[in-house]
C-alpha positions in Angstrom: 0.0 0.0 0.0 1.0 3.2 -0.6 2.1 5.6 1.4 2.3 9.7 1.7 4.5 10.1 4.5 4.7 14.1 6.5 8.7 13.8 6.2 8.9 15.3 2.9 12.7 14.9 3.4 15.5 15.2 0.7 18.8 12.9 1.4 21.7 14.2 2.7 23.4 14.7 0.0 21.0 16.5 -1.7 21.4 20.5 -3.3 17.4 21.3 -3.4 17.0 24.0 0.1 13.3 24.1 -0.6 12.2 27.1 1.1 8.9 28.1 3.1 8.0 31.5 4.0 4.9 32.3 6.0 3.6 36.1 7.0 0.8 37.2 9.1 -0.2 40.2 11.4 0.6 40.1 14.8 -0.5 43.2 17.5 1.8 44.0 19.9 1.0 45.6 23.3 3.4 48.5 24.8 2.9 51.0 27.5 2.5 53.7 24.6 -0.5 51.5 22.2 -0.8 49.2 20.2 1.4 48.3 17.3 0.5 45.9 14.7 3.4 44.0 12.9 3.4 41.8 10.0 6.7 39.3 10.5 7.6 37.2 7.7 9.7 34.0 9.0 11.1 31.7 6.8 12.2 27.9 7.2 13.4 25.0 5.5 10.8 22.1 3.9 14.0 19.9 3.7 14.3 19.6 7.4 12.4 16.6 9.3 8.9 17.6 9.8 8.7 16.4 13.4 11.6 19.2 14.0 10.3 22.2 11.9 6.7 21.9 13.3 8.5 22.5 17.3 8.8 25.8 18.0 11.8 24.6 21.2 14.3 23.7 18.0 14.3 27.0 16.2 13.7 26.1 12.6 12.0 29.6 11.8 13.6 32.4 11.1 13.0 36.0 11.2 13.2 38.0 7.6 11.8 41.0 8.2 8.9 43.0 9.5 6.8 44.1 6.4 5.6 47.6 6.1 2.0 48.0 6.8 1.2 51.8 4.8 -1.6 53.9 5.1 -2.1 56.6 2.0 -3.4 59.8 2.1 -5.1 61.7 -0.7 -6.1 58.3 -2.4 -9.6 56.9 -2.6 -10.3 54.5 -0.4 -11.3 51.7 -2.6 -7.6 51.7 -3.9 -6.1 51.6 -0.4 -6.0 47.7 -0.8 -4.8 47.1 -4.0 -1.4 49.8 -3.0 -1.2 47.7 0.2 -1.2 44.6 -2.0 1.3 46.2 -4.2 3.6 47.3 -1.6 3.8 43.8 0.2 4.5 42.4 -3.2 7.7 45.1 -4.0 8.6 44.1 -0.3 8.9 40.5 -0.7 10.5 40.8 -3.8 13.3 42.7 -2.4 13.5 40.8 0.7 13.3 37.4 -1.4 15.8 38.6 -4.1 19.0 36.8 -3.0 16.7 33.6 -2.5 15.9 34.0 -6.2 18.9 34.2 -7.5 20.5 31.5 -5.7 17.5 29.5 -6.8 18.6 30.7 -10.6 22.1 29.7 -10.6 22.4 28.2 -7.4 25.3 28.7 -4.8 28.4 27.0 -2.8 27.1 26.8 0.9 28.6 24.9 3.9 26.3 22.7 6.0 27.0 22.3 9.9 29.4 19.4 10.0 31.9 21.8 7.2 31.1 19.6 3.5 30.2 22.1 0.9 27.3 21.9 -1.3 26.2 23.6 -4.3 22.5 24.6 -3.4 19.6 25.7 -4.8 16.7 27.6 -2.9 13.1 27.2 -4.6 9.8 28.2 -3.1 8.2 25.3 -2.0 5.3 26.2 0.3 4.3 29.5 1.5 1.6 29.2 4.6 -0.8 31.8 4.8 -4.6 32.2 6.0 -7.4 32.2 2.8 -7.2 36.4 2.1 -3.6 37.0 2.7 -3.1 33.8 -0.1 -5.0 35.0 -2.4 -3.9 38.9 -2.4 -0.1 37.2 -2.8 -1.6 34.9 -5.5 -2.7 37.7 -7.3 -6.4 36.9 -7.6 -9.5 39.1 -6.5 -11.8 38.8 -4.2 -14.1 36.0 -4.3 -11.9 34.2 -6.7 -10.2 30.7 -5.5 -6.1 31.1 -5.4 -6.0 26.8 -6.1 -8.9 26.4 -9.2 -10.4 28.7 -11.6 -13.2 28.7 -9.5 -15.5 31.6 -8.5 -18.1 32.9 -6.2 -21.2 31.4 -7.5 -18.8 28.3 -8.5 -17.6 27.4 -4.9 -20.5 25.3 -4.4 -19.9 22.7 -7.2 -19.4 19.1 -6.4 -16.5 18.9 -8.8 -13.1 20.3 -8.5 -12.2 23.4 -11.3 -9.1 23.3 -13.5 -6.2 24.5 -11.2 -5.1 27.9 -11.4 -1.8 28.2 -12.8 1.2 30.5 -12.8 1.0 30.9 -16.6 -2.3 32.0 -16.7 -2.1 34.8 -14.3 1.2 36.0 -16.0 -0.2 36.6 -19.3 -3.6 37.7 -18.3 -1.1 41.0 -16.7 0.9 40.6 -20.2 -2.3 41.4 -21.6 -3.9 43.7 -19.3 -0.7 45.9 -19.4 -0.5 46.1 -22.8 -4.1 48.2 -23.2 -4.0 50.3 -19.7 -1.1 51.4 -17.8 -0.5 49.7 -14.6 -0.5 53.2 -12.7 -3.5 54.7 -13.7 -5.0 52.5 -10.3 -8.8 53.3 -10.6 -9.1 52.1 -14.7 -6.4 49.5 -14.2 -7.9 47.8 -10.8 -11.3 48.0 -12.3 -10.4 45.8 -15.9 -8.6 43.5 -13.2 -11.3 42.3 -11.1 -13.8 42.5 -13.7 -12.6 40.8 -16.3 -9.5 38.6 -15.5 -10.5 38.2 -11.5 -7.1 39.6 -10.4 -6.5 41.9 -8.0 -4.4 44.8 -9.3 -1.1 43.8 -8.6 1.2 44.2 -11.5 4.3 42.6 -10.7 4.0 39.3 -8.3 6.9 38.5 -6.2 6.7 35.0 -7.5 6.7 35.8 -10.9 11.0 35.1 -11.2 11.1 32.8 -8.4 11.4 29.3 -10.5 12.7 25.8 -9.8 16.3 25.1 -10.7 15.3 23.8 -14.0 13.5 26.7 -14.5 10.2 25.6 -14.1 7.6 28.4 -12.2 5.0 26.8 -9.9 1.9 27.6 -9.5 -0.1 28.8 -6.6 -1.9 25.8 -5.8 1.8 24.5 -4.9 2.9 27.2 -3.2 0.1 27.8 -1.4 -0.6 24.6 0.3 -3.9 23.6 2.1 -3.7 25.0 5.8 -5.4 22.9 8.9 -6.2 25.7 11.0 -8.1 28.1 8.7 -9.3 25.5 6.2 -10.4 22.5 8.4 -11.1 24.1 11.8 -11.9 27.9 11.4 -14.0 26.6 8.7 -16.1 24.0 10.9 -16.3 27.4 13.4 -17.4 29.6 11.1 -19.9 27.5 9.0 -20.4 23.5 10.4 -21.3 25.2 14.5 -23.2 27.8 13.1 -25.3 25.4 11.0 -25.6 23.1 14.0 -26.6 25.9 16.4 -29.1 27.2 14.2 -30.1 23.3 13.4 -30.4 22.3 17.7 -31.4 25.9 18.8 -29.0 28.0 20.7 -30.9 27.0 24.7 -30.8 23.3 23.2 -27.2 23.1 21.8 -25.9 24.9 25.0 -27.4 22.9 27.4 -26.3 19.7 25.7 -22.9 20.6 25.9 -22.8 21.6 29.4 -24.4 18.4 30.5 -21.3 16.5 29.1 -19.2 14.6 31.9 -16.0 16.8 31.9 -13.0 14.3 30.3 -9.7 14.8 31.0 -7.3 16.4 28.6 -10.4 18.2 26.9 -11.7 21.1 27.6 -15.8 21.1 29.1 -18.1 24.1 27.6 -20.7 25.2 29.7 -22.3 27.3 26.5 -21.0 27.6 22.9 -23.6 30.0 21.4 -21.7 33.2 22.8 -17.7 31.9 22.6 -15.5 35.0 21.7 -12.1 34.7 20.5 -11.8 30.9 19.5 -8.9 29.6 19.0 -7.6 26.3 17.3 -7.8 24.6 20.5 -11.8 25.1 21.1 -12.0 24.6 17.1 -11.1 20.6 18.0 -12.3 20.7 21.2 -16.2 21.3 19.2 -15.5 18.9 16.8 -15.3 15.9 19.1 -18.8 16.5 20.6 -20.7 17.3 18.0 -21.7 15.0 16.3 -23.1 13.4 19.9 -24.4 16.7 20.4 -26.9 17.2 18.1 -27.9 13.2 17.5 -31.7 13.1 17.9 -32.6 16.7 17.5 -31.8 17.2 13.3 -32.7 15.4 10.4 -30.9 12.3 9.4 -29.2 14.0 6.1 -28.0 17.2 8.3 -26.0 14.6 10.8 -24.7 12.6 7.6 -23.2 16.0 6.2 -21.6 17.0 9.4 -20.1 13.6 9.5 -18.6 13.6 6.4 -17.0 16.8 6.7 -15.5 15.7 9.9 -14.3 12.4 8.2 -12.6 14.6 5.6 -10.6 16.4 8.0 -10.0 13.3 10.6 -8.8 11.6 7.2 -6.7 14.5 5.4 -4.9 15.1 9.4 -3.2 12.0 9.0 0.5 11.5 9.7 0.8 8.6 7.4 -1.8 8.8 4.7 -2.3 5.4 3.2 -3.9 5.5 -0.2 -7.2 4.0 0.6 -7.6 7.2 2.7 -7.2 9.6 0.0 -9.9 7.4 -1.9 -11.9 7.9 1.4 -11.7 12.2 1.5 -12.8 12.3 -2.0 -16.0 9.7 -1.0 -16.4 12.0 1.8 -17.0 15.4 0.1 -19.1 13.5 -2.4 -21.7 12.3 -0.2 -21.6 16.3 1.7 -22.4 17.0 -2.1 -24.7 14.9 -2.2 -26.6 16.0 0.8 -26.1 19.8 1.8 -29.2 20.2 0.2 -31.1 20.1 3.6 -29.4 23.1 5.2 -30.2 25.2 2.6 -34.2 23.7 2.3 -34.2 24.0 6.4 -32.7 27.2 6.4 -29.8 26.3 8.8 -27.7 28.6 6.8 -28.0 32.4 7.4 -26.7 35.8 7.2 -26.1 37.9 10.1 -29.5 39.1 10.4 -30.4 35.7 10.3 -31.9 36.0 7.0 -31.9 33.0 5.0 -28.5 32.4 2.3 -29.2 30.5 -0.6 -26.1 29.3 -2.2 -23.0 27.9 -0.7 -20.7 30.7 -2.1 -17.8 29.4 0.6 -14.1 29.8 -0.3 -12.9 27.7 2.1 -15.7 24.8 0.8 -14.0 25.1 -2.6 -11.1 24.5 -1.4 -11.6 21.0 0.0 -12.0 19.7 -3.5 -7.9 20.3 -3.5 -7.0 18.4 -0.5 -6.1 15.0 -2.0 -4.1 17.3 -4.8 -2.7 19.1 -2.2 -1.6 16.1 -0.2 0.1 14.1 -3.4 2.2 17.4 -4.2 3.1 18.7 -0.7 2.9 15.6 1.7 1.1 15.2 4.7 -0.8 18.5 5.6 -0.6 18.5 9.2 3.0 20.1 8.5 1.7 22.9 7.0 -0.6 24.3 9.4 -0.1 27.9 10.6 -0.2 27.1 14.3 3.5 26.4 14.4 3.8 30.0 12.7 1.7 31.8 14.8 3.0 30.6 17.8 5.9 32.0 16.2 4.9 35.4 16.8 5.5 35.4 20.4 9.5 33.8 20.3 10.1 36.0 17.3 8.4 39.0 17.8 6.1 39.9 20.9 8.8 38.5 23.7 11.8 40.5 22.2 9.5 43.1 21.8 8.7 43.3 25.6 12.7 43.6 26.0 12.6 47.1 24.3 11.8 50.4 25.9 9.2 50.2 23.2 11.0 53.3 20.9 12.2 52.1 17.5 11.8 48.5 19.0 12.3 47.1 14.9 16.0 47.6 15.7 16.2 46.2 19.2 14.2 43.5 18.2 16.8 42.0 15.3 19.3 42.7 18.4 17.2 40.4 20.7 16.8 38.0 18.3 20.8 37.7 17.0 21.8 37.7 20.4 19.7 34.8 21.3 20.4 32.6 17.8 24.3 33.5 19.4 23.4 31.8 22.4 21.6 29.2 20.8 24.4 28.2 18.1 27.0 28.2 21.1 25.1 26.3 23.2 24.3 23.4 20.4 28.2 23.6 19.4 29.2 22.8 23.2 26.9 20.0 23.2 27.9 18.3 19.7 31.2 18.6 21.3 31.0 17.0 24.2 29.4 13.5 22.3 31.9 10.8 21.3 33.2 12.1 18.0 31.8 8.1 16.5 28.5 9.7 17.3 28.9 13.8 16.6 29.1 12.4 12.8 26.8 9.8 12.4 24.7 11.6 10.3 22.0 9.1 10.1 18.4 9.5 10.2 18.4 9.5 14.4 21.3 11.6 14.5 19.4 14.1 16.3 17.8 11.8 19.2 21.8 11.5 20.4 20.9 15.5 21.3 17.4 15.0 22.5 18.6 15.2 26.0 20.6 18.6 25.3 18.7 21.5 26.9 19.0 24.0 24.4 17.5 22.2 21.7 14.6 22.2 23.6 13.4 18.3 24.0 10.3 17.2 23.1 7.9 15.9 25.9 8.9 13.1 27.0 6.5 9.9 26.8 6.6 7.6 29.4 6.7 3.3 28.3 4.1 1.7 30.8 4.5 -1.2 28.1 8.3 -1.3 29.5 7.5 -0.8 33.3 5.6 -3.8 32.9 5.8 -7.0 31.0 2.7 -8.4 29.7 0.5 -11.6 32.0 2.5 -14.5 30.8 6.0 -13.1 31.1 5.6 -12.2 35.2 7.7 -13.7 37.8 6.0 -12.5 40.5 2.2 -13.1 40.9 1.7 -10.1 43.3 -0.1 -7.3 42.0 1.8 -4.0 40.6 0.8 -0.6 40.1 1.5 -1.0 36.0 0.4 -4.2 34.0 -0.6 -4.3 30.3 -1.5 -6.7 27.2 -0.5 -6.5 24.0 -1.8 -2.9 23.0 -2.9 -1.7 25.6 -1.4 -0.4 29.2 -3.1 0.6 33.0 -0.9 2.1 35.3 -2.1 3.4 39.1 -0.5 5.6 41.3 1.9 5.2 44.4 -1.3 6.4 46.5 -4.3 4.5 46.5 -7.3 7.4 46.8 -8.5 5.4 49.8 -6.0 2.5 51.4 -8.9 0.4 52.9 -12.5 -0.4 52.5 -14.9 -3.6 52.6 -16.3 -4.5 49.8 -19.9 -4.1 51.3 -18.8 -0.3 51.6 -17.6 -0.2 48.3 -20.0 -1.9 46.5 -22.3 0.8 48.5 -20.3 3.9 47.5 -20.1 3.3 44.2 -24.1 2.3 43.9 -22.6 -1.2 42.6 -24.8 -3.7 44.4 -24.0 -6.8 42.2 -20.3 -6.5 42.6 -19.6 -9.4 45.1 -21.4 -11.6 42.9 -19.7 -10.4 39.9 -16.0 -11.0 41.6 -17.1 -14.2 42.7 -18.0 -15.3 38.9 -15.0 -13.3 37.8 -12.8 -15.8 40.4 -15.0 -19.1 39.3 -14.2 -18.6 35.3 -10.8 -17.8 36.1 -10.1 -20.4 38.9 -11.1 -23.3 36.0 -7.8 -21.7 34.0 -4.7 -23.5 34.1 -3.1 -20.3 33.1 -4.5 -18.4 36.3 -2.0 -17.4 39.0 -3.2 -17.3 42.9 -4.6 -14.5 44.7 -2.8 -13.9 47.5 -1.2 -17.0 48.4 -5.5 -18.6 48.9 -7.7 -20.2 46.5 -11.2 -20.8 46.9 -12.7 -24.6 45.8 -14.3 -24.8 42.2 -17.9 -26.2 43.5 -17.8 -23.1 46.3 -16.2 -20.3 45.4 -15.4 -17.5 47.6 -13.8 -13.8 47.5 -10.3 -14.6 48.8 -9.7 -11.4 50.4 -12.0 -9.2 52.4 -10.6 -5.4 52.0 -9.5 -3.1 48.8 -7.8 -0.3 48.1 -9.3 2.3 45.7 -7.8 4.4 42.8 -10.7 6.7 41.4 -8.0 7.2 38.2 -6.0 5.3 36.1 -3.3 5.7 33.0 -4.0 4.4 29.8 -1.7 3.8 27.4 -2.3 2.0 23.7 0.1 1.8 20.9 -0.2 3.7 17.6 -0.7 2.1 13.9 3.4 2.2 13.8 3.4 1.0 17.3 5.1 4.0 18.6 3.7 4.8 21.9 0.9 7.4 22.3 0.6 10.0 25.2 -1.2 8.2 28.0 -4.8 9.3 28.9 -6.2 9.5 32.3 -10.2 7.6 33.0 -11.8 8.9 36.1 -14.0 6.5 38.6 -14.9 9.0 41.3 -18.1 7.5 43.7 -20.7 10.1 44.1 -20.1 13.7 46.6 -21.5 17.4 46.6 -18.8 18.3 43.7 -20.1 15.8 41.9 -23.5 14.6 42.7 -23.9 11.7 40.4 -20.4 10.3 40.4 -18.2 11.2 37.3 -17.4 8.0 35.6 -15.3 8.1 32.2 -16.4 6.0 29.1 -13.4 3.6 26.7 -13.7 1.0 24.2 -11.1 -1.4 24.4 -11.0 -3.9 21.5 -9.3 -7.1 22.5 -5.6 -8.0 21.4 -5.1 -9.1 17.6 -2.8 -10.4 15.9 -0.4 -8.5 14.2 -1.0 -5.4 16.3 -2.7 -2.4 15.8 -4.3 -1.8 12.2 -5.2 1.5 10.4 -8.6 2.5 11.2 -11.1 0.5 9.3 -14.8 0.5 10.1 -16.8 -0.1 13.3 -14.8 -0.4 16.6 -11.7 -2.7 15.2 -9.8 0.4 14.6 -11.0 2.8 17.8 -7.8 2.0 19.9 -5.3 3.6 17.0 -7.8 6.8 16.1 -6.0 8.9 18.2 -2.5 8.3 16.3 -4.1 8.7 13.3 -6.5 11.7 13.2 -5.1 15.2 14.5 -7.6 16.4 16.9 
């Protein structure tokens, strides 16, 4: 089966330096206002995916702060298109060397001293859906991937994709009959007849492969998980469902969800302000629970399917049957969205009925599996990593300055710290065995995971490890951690209470049956050969009896399962906790544990045969 992998990783040896650039305001707060900034970072696409999505190893860099103008004595209506133009003339001076060395291609040293003659194409520039298509070039309501449109961004088909080409000689063209200057006539043939936006000379327009070759946008602008999956499902999906479930109903659904640990419990979601990615997920997990039994059949199926796609498209390792599975996906949203525009679940913000499904961000689904053959594995490209970026690059050297011409103190913040940094990494190559300082392999860089500067990733712990499996014990007493062959329970030190009867127990816990059950736990186990004694006693087959008359209680335990790869996945904690005034009915978590087989753990199929992997493979 094949295989689309997130490392999108040259070799070693290799003279491609595919560049990605991503830009996006940021406000900064000072004693004297509020600034706005617009950093543009850059990074490499050859570099390990796992290290240039973490923010602790520094794989962004800061370029420059891009001008954001305001004009005076100039009509308003043209204030965007010299903004546009200006960012454009910006990034085409900041970008210049980058082109060049992409044209003809340069001797550069890597960090062990070999010199390589390097080239440095764009690969992949991550940006949210306006700011890609005003550096696209395109207009407003026009779709920077396909030739689509405004009243085409409903199809159920994907458009031809936009090309580089096309836009280029649609400005040959336009140029040739109005002058690019003379705004108001020039804008206005633009948008109306090409669907561009004004802008006469991209920044991309020289920036080509070192064969020469110029991609297009719907390369260089790859599909982005925070605005396209999950600001989407905010901004369209909830709204739909709260309109669908009413906004008392949908509210007090959510709030009478058992809070889970490691997920965050809304008490209302009518009235959220300032979402972030974090809530975005956090809504998508419960909805679909949420509104069961209140809307039609065909409204749940189309909510499902859109989840689906981006569960699917979020996947590390993307087998090919997947991809197969996003396009099925969309086509049965297609082929049911009808019902939320017949029940009028879609509305405008005086929640008068819409129509049409005029949604950029819709159209741009129909490019995912495109998007994911060219440019790998999308969770890589998502603009969290860049805007967390924001704060390390720009807002925490920015609370260093005394807040006057802070652009200059904050490049000195910045190179004093990469100083630092760069020290502090040569020390610690340094001080491995020289064998292992150059041992480039592909694990090269756990041999530094330890090192403090690089900043390690969190550290999993390996209940699998602390404990082996039933049949290779050599004790039979009970301990803390114990596992089977996917999954792992682990307790704490402490029990939550050290003793109680089992008559109070099976009384706290509203359990009433659970002497029997032990008892018919202990009779199907005591026939087993394989079954180890309790506590040095062992009741008689015809007569069984609980061998022990106290127990200690943990109201939580670790869970641990194994991934698709099996690579070990962050353990989660359950909650048992009896009934008390915090929590009148007792909280009590919910798992599905599917029993061991053979082979491991498989991809996620259908039904529950794949639940215990889901996590591994869908980013949530």
């Amino acid at each position: 089966m094949h295989l689309i992998q997130t490392k999108r990783q040259l070799p070693l040896g290799s003279t491609i330096l595919g560049t990605t650039l991503s830009s996006d305001k940021t406000t900064l707060s000072s004693m004297t206002g509020n600034h706005v900034s617009n950093p543009l970072v850059m990074t490499l696409a050859n570099l390990d995916a796992e290290v240039r999505t973490k923010s602790s190893y520094g794989s962004l860099t800061l370029l420059a702060l891009l001008p954001i103008p305001k004009f005076v004595g100039v009509k308003k209506a043209l204030h965007g298109v010299l903004e546009n133009r200006v960012t454009h003339a910006c990034l085409d001076v900041i970008c210049g060397p980058l082109k060049a060395v992409a044209h003809e291609g340069m001797w550069i040293s890597d960090f062990v001293g070999d010199i390589r003659y390097c080239y440095t194409p764009l690969v992949g520039y991550i940006a949210d859906t306006p700011e890609a298509a005003a550096l696209a070039g395109v207009a407003g309501k026009t779709s920077h991937l396909t030739t689509a449109f405004g009243p085409h961004f409903g199809d159920n088909y994907r458009h031809p994709p936009r090309t580089s080409d096309s836009i280029l000689s649609s400005l040959t063209s336009l140029a040739s009959n109005i002058d690019p200057w003379d705004l108001t006539a020039y804008t206005k043939e633009a948008k109306t007849v090409y669907r561009l936006n004004g802008v006469h000379r991209p920044f991309w327009r020289d920036w080509t492969l070192p064969n020469g070759v110029l991609l297009d946008p719907h390369h260089i602008f790859p599909i982005e998980i925070l605005h396209h999956f999950h600001k989407r499902f905010w901004d369209h999906d909830m709204k739909w469902c709260i309109r669908a479930v009413g906004e008392d109903e949908i509210n007090f659904r959510f709030s009478s969800i058992q809070p889970r640990s490691g997920t965050r419990h809304f008490s209302a979601v009518s009235n959220l302000k300032q979402v972030t990615g974090r809530e975005h997920r956090g809504l998508q997990r419960y909805i679909l629970g949420v509104i069961a039994g209140a809307v039609p059949l065909e409204f749940i199926i189309c909510i499902r399917t859109l989840l689906d796609l981006h569960y699917l498209a979020q996947m590390q390792n993307i087998p090919s049957d997947a991809l197969e599975q996003v396009e099925a996906a969309l086509r049965t949203f297609h082929d049911y969205k009808k019902i939320i525009l017949d029940s009028n679940y879609r509305v405008g913000k005086k929640n008068s009925p819409i129509k049409h499904f005029e949604i950029p961000k819709l159209e741009f689904l129909h490019s995912v599996v495109a998007c994911i053959k060219w440019s790998g594995a999308l969770p890589q490209w998502s603009a969290d990593r860049t805007e967390r970026s924001h704060i390390d690059l720009i807002k925490k050297p920015k609370s260093k300055t005394n807040g006057i011409e802070y652009n200059s103190q904050i490049c000195r913040s910045l190179d004093r710290s990469e100083k630092l940094r760069l020290f502090d990494l040569a020390t610690a190559l340094s001080s491995l065995e020289p064998d292992t300082a150059l041992n480039l392999d592909e694990n090269w860089l756990s041999n530094l995971e330890t090192v403090e500067p690089l900043g390690p990733p969190r550290v999993i712990p390996d209940f699998f490890h602390w404990h082996p499996p039933p049949e290779e014990r050599s004790t039979p007493s009970p301990l803390r951690t114990f596992s089977t062959k996917t999954t792992a329970f682990h307790l704490n030190i402490k029990a939550n209470v050290s003793k109680m009867s089992l008559c109070d127990f099976s009384s706290l816990f509203k359990i009433p049956n659970l002497p029997i059950s032990i008892v018919d736990f202990l009779t199907h186990y005591l026939h087993d050969q394989r079954f180890r004694k309790i506590g040095g006693r062992q009741g008689s087959s015809d007569n069984p009896h609980i061998p022990f008359d106290n127990v200690k209680i943990w109201h939580s335990v670790l869970v641990q399962n194994l991934s698709s790869n099996n690579g070990l996945r962050v353990p989660q904690r359950l909650f048992a906790v009896p009934p008390s005034d915090a929590w009148p009915f007792g909280r009590y978590d919910t798992a599905i544990f599917r029993e061991d087989i053979e082979g491991g753990p498989q991809i996620p199929g259908c039904g529950l045969n794949g639940w215990s992997c889901l996590d591994d493979c869908f980013h949530v």
